[in-house]
C-alpha positions as CSV (number, residue, x, y, z in Angstrom):
1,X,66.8,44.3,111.7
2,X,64.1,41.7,110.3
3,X,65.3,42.5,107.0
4,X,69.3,41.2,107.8
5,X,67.7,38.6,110.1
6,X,66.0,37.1,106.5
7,X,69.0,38.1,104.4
8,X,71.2,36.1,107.1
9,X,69.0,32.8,107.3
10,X,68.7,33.2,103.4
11,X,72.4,33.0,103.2
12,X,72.9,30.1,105.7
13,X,70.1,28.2,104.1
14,X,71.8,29.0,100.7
15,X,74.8,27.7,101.9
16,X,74.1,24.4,103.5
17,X,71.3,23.4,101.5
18,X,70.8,25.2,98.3
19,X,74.3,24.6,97.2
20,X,74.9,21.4,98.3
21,X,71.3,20.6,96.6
22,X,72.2,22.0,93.3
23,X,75.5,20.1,93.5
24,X,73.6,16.9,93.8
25,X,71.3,18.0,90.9
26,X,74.1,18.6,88.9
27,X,75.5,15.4,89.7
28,X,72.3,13.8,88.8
29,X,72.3,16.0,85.5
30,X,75.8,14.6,84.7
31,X,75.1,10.6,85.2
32,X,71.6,11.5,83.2
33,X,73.7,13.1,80.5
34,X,76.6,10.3,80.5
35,X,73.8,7.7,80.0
36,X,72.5,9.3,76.8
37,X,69.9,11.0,78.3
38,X,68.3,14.5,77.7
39,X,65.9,14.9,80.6
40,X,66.5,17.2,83.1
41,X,66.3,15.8,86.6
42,X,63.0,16.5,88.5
43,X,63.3,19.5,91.0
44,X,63.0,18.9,94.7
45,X,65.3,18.7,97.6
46,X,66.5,15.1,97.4
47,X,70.1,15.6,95.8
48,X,71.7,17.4,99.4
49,X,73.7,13.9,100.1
50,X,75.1,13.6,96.4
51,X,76.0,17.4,97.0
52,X,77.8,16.7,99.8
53,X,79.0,13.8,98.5
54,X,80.5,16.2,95.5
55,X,81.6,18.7,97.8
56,X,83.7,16.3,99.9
57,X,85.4,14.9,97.5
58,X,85.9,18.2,95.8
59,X,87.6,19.8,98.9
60,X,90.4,17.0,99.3
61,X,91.2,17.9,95.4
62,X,90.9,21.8,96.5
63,X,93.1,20.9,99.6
64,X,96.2,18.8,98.1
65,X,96.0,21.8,94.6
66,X,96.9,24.4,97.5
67,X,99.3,23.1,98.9
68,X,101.2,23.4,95.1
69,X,100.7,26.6,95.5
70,X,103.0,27.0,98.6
71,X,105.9,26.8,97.1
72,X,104.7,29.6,94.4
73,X,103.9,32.0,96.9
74,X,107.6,31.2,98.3
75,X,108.9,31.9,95.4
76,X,106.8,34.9,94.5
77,X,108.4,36.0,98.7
78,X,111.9,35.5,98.0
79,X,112.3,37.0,94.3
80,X,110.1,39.8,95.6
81,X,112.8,40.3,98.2
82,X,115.5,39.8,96.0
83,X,114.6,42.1,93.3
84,X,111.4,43.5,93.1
85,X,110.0,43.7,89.6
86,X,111.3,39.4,89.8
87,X,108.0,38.9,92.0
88,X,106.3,39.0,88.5
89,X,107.8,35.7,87.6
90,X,105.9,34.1,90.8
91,X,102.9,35.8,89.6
92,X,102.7,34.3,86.5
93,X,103.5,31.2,87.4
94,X,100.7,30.9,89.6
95,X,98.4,32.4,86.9
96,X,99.7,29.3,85.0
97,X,99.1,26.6,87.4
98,X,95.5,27.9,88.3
99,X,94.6,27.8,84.5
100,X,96.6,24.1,84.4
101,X,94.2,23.1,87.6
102,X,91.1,23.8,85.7
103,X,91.4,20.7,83.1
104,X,92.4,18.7,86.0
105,X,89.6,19.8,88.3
106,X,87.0,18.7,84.9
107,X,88.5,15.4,85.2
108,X,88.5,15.4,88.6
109,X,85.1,15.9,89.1
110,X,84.2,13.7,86.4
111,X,85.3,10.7,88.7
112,X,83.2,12.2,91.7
113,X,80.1,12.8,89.4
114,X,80.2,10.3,87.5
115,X,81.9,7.2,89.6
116,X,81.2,8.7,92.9
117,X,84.6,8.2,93.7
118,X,85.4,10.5,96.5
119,X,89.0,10.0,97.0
120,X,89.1,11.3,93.4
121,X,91.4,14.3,94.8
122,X,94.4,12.0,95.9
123,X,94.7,10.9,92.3
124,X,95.9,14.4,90.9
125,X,99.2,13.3,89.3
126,X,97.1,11.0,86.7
127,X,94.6,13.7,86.0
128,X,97.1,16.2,85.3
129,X,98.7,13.6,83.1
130,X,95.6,13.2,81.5
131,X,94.9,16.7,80.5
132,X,98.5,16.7,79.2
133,X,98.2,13.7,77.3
134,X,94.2,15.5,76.2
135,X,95.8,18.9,75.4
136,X,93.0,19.8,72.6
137,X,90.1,18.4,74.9
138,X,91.4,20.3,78.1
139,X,91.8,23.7,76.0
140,X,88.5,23.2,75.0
141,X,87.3,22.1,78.4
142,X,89.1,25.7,79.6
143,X,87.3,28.5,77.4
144,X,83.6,26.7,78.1
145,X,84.2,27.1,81.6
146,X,85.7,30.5,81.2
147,X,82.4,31.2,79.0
148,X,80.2,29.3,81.5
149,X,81.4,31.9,84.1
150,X,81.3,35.2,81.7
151,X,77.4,34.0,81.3
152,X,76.4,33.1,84.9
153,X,78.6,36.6,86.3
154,X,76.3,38.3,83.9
155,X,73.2,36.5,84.6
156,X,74.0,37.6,88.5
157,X,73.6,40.7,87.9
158,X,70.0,41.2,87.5
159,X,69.2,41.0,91.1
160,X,67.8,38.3,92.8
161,X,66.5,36.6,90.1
162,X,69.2,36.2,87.3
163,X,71.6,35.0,90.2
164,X,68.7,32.1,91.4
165,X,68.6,31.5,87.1
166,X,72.3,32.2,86.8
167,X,73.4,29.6,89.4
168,X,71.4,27.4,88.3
169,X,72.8,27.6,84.7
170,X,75.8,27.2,86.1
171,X,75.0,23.7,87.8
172,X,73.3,22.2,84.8
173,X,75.6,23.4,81.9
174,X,79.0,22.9,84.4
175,X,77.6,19.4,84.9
176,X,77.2,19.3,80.7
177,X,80.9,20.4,80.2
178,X,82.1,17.6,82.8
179,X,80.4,14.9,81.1
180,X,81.3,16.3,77.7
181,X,84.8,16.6,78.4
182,X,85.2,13.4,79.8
183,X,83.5,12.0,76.5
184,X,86.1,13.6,74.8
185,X,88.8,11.8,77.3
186,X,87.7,8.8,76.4
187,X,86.4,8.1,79.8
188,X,82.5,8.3,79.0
């Protein structure tokens, strides 16, 4: 029982302070990076409100992209009812507007990291305009985070340790792409 006791308040301490920590060190990572620095920022727990800060303002862009995926999953209901082998054609074209949000979630986060603007949700329409408009820089923006990903699964699983060195990869070098990419908008 001791051992699920530590595993639990490892989790819950993981949760509401390690992530919104490394958040905040990411965010300080980004503005480092934007400002032609190559430091990394120091380590320590002082970054939970910028991680919170990143979080909120990430969940009102996380809240208004699902609710474009209602009508999808409508879709994906009535052609599944309609003729079966149809409900493909929803499938896929939720496959497409989760690899569209990606781009759009770079520049997105981009204005939270980087302006601290935490409305930067609301204004979806003009990012996805933007990464249309950036086709080349949001592909590009796409496979790093894809390969960002591949490397931080794989790093996960050496236990305990590659997931603390995985995770934290993931932070600094997602914080790298955001600032890179928004370089390449123009924005930076």
């Amino acid at each position: 029982m001791g051992v699920i006791n530590v595993l639990l308040c490892a989790t819950v301490i993981g949760i509401f302070i390690g992530v919104p920590n490394l958040m905040g060190w990411g965010k300080a990572y980004a503005r480092e990076r934007a400002s032609g620095g190559t430091i990394l920022p120091e380590f320590g727990f002082g970054y939970i409100g910028d991680g919170y800060r990143v979080i909120g303002g990430m969940i009102v862009f996380g809240i208004i992209a699902a609710l474009g995926t209602i009508p999808l999953i409508v879709m994906t209901v009535v052609l599944g009812k309609v003729a079966g082998p149809l409900a493909i054609v929803g499938g896929l074209l939720m496959i497409a507007y989760s690899i569209m949000l990606v781009p759009v979630a770079g520049i997105i986060a981009g204005r939270i990291y980087l302006d601290d603007d935490m409305m930067a949700g609301t204004g979806i329409i003009s990012a996805i305009m933007q990464a249309r408009d950036n086709i080349g820089a949001s592909a590009m923006f796409l496979v790093t985070t894809i390969v960002l990903g591949f490397i931080s699964a794989a790093m996960g699983g050496v236990p305990v340790i590659g997931s603390m060195f995985g995770i934290a990869f993931q932070g600094a070098a997602g914080a790298l792409a955001i600032v890179q990419f928004r370089q390449a908008l123009g924005d930076g």
